[in-house]
C-alpha positions, -999 to +999 in steps of 0.1 A: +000+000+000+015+033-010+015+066+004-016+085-009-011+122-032+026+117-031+037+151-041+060+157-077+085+184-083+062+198-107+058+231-084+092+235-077+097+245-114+130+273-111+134+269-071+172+263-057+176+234-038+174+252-007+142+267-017+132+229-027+142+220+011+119+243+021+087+231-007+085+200-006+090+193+028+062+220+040+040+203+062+003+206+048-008+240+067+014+235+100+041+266+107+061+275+076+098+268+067+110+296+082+097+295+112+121+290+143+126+256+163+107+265+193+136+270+225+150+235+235+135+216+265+156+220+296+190+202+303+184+166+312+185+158+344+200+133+370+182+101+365+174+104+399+154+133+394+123+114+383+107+106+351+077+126+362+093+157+353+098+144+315+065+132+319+054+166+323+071+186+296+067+160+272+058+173+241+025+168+220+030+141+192+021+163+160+045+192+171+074+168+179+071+154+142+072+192+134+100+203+155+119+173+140+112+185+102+120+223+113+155+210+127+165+186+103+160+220+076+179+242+097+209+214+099+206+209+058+214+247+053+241+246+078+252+214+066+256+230+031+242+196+015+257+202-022+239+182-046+259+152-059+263+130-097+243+097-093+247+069-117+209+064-130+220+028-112+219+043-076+194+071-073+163+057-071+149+074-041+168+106-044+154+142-051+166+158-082+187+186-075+188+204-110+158+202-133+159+173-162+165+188-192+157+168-225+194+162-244+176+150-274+140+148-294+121+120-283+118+100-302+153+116-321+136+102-357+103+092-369+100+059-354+076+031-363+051+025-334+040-009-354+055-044-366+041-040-405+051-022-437+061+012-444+040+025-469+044+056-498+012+068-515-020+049-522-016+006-524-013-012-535+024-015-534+053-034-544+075-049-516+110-046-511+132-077-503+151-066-475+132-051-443+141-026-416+153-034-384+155-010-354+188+003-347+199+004-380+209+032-401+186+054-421+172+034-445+166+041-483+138+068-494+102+052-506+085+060-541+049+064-542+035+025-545+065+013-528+061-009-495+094-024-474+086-046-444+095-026-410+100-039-372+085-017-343+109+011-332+129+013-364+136+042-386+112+051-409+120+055-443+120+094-456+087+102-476+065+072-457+029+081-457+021+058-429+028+023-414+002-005-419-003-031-394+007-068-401-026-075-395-041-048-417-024-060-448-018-092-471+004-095-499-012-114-530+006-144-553+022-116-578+038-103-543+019-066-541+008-050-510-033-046-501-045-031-468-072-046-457-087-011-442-084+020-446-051+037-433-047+075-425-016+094-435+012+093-406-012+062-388+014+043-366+048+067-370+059+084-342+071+115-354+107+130-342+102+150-309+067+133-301+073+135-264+099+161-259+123+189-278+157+193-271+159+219-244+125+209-232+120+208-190+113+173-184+110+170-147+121+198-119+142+203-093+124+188-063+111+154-080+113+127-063+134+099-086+113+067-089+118+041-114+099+061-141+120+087-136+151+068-140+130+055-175+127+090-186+162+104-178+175+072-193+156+080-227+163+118-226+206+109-228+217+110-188+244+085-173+236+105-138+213+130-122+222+157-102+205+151-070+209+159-031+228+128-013+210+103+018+215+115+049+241+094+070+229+076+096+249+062+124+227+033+147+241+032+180+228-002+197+229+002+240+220-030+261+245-055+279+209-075+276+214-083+242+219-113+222+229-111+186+221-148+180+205-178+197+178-181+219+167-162+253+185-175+279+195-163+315+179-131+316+195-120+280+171-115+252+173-112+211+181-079+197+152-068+176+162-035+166+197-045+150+182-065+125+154-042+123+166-005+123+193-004+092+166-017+066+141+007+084+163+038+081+167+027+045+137+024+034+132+060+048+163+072+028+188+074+047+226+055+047+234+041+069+268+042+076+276+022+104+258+003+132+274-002+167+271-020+197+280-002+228+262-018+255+255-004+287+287+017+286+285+061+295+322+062+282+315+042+247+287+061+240+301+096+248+332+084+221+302+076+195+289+107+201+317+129+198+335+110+170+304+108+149+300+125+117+267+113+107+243+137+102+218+117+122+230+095+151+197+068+163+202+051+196+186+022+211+174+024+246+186+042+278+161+072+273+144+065+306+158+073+339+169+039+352+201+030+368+221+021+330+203+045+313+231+066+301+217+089+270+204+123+287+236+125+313+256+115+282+241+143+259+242+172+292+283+162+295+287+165+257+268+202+256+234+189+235+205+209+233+175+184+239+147+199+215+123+173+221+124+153+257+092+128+254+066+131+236+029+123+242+028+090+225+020+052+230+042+029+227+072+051+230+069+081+260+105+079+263+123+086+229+138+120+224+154+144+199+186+163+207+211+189+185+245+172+192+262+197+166+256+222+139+248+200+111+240+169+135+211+153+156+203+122+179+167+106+177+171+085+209+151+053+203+134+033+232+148-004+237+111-019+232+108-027+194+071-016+188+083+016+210+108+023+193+090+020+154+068+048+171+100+070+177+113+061+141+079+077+128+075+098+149+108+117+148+130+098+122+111+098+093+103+139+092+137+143+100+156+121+073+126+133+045+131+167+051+171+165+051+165+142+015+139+169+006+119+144+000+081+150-008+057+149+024+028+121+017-012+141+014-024+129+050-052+105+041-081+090+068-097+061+065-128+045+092-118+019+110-135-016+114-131-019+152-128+005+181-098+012+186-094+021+221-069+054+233-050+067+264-063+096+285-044+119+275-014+103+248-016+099+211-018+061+202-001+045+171-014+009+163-009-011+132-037-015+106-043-037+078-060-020+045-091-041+037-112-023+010-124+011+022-110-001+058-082-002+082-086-028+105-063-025+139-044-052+146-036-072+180-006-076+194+001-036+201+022-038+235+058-021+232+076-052+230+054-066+204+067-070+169+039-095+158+014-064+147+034-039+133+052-073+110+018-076+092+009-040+090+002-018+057-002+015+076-002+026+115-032+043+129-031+073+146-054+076+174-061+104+193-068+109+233-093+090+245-099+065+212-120+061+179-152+041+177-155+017+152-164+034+116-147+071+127-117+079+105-085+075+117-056+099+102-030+072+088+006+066+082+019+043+051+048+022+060+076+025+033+069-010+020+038-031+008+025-060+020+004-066+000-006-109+005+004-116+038-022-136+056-033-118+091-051-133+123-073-109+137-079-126+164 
């Protein structure tokens, strides 16, 4: 299931790629580009100090997915992301950068849209022995009453009137041409700059590159496209309760998000440059910090104020400004956003999986779209088929199914719960106190189908 009214770069027509940072990134009526990042939270505190102080000035779950956009723009333009050359090979999923300009007509000569016979003047005609073949050279000029057999795509001959079908036609025992219906002058030739002139705007700066973009550039004469590069990414795995392999045992568990996080971030546009395991170590995850150069660091766990929970004293020693600090939001209270550097930022995941795919959307995925200027997805509702039920006074996110006109929630929504969301076509967002069954719920597409998969409701 895709994203619904993706927007194109067709409105970005002339705009720099700063400008385009700003476009198509804007966030569907909510503050402008321009607008400030509202003034940090305060300095994290001793994890003594409480979590009901975080609880407190956490912030609402809309504006922390704004505050994430507004900083990940102002980071881009101190960043100074200069637009790279992509081999058409590896920028599917990039935004153009510079406007694709036709290098050629299209098609560059009259081309034959049909398998048949190039015809000149009224039939019948006489047929030549030897045919034409696409990419050949230009072949021989026709004379009126002349016929030659031609293959679809190939040159047509100068002075053609039109191309009759193989079906249309039938060639009697003295070897002469008859169409079988009536043909119209220029029927089945693609004439030379058809689609495009040389010089002509194809697509502009702002597009998101998809495979029929990479069609399109290939056909108009480009090798690369000019386009902005991923952000870097950096996962930063915390946990001395972490297996990489085997079962449970004694107290350890499997790591989820490993596995999980590189293929998320991905999928969101990001490279990911390198994923770490630092355990529950303050003096290996202040060296991560401070030696990264990823433009967005993503940490697992230690965002709550238990005894190894290392991230907020980590980020007050290491002078970060914590922008978001919690944010009103189930599964997931506990993730946060932080400005580490100038051109850098830490999304600090919680350890539970299904929490922490609530921090990627919530504060990942504006931040890596709007530093790949990538286009923001129309918001799009939907009723739902069951109640789904909400906290007091948190946003909920649950996984959905698409059925039809439908999304149906899904069981298995605790934190720790992978079961849901692995089945899932969208997440569901549900406001403060719940949706009855058949209310629309605002929804968010997952960067994947899955279309097929067989789900248990029950």
């Amino acid at each position: 299931m895709t994203a619904r009214g993706i927007r194109t770069g067709e409105d970005a027509e002339d705009l720099d790629v700063e400008e385009v940072l700003a476009l198509v990134n804007e966030d569907h009526g909510h503050r402008t580009p321009g607008d400030k990042v509202p003034p940090p939270a305060p300095p994290a505190q001793d994890p003594g100090s409480g979590r009901a102080d975080r609880q407190h000035r956490a912030t609402a779950w809309p504006e922390a997915r704004d505050i994430a956009a507004r900083a990940a723009r102002t980071a881009g333009r101190a960043a100074g992301r200069a637009p790279v050359s992509v081999p058409l090979d590896a920028a599917l999923g990039l935004t153009l950068a510079a406007p694709l300009t036709a290098l050629t007509d299209l098609p560059s000569f009259d081309t034959s849209a049909m398998d048949g016979w190039a015809v000149a003047g009224p039939g019948p005609w006489g047929v030549r022995e030897e045919g034409v073949l696409a990419g050949h050279a230009e072949p021989e000029s026709l004379t009126d009453g002349e016929a030659v057999r031609i293959a679809t795509g190939a040159r047509v001959p100068l002075d053609t009137t039109a191309v009759l079908r193989s079906e249309h036609g039938h060639i009697d025992a003295k070897g002469h041409l008859h169409a079988t219906r009536e043909i119209q002058h220029g029927q089945d030739i693609r004439p030379r700059g058809q689609e495009c002139r040389n010089g002509d705007q194809l697509l502009a700066v702002g597009t998101l590159v998809t495979p029929a973009v990479l069609g399109l550039a290939a056909a108009a004469g480009y090798d690369t496209l000019t386009a902005l590069p991923r952000p870097r990414v950096e996962v930063l795995i915390l946990g001395d309760e972490l297996l990489t392999e085997g079962l449970p045992h004694d107290g350890l568990i499997r790591d989820a998000l490993g596995p999980m996080l590189p293929s998320w971030l991905r999928a969101l546009g990001a490279e990911v440059t390198a994923v770490r395991r630092l355990g529950d170590d303050a003096k290996a995850l202040r060296k991560a910090l401070t030696k990264s150069e990823a433009d967005l660091v993503v940490t697992t766990g230690g965002t709550a104020a238990g005894p190894v929970d290392h991230v907020h004293p980590t980020l007050e020693r290491i002078g970060a400004e914590l922008l978001v600090d919690g944010v009103k939001v189930r599964p997931g209270h506990p993730m946060l956003l932080a400005r580490t550097k100038d051109n850098q930022h830490l999304v600090g995941l919680p350890g539970n999986p299904l929490a922490a795919v609530s921090g990627l959307l919530t504060l990942a995925e504006p931040m890596l779209r709007t530093l790949a200027a990538r286009p923001a997805p129309e918001p799009y509702t939907l009723p739902l088929k069951e109640a789904a039920h909400g906290h007091p006074y948190d946003t909920r996110l649950i996984p959905v199914v698409l059925r039809g006109d439908h999304a149906v929630p899904l069981h298995y929504q605790g934190p720790a719960m992978l079961r849901g969301m692995a089945a899932a076509d969208a997440v569901a967002v549900v406001p403060p106190g719940g949706l009855r069954a058949g209310q629309e719920a605002e929804l968010l597409d997952l960067p994947w189908a899955s279309a097929g998969i067989e789900v248990c409701f029950t």
